[in-house]
C-alpha positions, 0 to 999 in steps of 0.5 A: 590326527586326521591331517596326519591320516590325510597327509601320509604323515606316518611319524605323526600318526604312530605319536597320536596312536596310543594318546587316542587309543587311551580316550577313545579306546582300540575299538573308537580309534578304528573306527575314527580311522575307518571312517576318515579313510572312507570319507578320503575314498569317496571323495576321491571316487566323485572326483575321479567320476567329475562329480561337481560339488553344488556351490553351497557345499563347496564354500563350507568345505574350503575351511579344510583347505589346510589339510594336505590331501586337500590341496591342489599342489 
C-alpha cells in the first residue's frame, strides 16, 4: 500500500482500501496514510532545503530504492 501511496498508483490504492480498513479499521488506515504522506513531505522539504543524509543513514535506506517516489528517474 505504500509503494502504491508513494507511487500515485490510484488504481492500486482503491483495491487495498477496504482489505486495510478491515484489519486495521477507518481510524488506522488514516492514520498509516497520514503518516506515510508526511514522512513523503519532509523528505521532500530536506531535499528541497539540501539537506544531506549522514552516510550511515543513507545506506539503510537504499533497501527503499524499489519505491517509485524513490527513484531518480
Amino acid at each position: 500500500m505504500c509503494s502504491a501511496l508513494l507511487g500515485g498508483d490510484h488504481q492500486t490504492l482503491d483495491a487495498l482500501r477496504q482489505p486495510v480498513a478491515v484489519e486495521v479499521g477507518g481510524p488506522g488506515l488514516t492514520d498509516a496514510i497520514a503518516v506515510a504522506s508526511i514522512f513523503n513531505a519532509i523528505d521532500r522539504v530536506a531535499d528541497g532545503a539540501g539537506i544531506e543524509l549522514d552516510d550511515w543513514k543513507n545506506d539503510d535506506i537504499q533497501a527503499f530504492d524499489y519505491l517509485p517516489a524513490r527513484r531518480a528517474d
